[in-house]
Residue, then its C-alpha position, 0 to 999 in steps of 0.5 A: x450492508x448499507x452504503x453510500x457510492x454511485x456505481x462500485x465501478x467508479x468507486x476508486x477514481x470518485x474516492x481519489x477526485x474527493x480525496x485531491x480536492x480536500x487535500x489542495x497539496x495533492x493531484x491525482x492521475x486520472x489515466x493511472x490512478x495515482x495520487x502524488x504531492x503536486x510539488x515533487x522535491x527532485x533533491x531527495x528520495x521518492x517514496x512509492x507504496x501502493x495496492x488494492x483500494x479499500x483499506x484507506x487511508x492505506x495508501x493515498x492517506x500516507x501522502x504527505x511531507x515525511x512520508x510517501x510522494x505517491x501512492x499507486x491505487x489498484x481497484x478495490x482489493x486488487x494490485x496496480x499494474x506495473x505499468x501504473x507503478x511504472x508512470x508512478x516512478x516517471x512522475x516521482x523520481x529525482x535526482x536521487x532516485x525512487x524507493x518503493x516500499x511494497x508490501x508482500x503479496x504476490x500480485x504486489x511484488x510482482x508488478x512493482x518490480x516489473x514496473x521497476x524493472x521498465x523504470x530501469x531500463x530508462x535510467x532511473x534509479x529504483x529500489x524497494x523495500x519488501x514489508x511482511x510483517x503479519x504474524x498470522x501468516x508462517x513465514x517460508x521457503x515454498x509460498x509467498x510467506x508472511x504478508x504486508x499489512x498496518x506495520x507498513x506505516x511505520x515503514x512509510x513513517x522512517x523512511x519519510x523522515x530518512x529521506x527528508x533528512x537528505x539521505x541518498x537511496x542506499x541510506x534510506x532503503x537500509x532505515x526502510x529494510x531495518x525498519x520492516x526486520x523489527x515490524x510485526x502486527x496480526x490483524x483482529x475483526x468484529x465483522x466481515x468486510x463487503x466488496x463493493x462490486x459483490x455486495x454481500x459479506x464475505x463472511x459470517x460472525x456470531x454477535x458474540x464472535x470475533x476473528x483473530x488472525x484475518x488477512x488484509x482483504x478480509x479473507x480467513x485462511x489463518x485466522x480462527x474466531x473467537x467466541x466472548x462469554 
């Protein structure tokens, strides 16, 4: 697959650097890799989303007024640390505390809410929104259920106009929980992805074929293809 980038290692950071000097209202966190607007309102809720790199403008793309107030980059195709999630909470937060809004994989969940749960022990008010709106996935009791993927925007989007209207955090997380309850999507590709750091495809299609049913990262554990005529 033809490119363009320097070293895939240093792919995530360059992308941020070019994404802050075209958007001035914006900076980035070198050290954490997190891109936040520069003028944090601390009289409304903060909205935190994050994940793996490589499906922008997911997430750093959603920063802005009327949606998120930082958005936490993971190395392509791979979840933040808590502790990135945890300087996040520390650089957002105001006065009426922070809400994340995660979507449901296992390495997600598992360091936002333990980032929380640092961001708690320090006083800070924190509560998250879990998105799992994908319908290729079967929900259950015994795996990590149905994933988070485009319907997360929306979610991003209510809950952007939820806080800006001043709503205190219980409010804006029921618009954010209400919001992801009626948000379902399935993801359709024409060709396979490429991770930078791999090089190749991660898989193969026919001209003539289609995937219905891909994950986020482009894998096809539920997904079926799909020949044309």
């Amino acid at each position: 697959m033809k490119n363009i980038m320097n070293k895939p290692e240093n792919l995530v950071v360059e992308m941020c650097n070019g994404m802050v000097m075209a958007h001035p209202e914006l900076e980035f966190l070198k050290k954490y890799k997190i891109i936040k607007k520069k003028a944090i309102n601390v009289n409304k809720v903060s909205l935190i989303s994050g994940g793996g790199s490589g499906h922008e403008p997911a997430h750093a793309g959603f920063v802005g007024k009327g949606m998120l107030d930082a958005a936490v980059c993971g190395d392509v195709f791979a979840s933040p640390s808590q502790i990135q999630v945890y300087q996040t909470i520390k650089a957002t937060s105001g006065r009426k505390g922070a809400l994340m809004i995660i979507k449901n994989y296992s390495g997600d969940m598992m360091n936002f809410k333990n980032g929380a749960a640092l961001a708690q022990e320090e006083g800070l008010q924190v509560e998250y929104v879990r998105v799992d709106d994908d319908i290729a996935v079967e929900d259950s009791l015994y795996s990590v259920g149905r994933h988070g993927v485009a319907g997360t925007v929306l979610v991003h989007k209510i809950a952007g106009a939820a806080a800006e209207e001043g709503r205190d955090l219980g409010q804006v997380k029921e618009a954010a929980e209400k919001a992801a309850a009626n948000v379902r999507s399935i993801g359709v590709t024409l060709t396979s992805c490429t991770v930078p750091a791999k090089g190749s495809p991660t898989f193969a299609l026919g001209v003539d074929e289609f995937e219905y049913g891909v994950s986020y990262n482009g894998e096809r554990k539920q997904s079926y293809s799909i020949r044309g005529r």
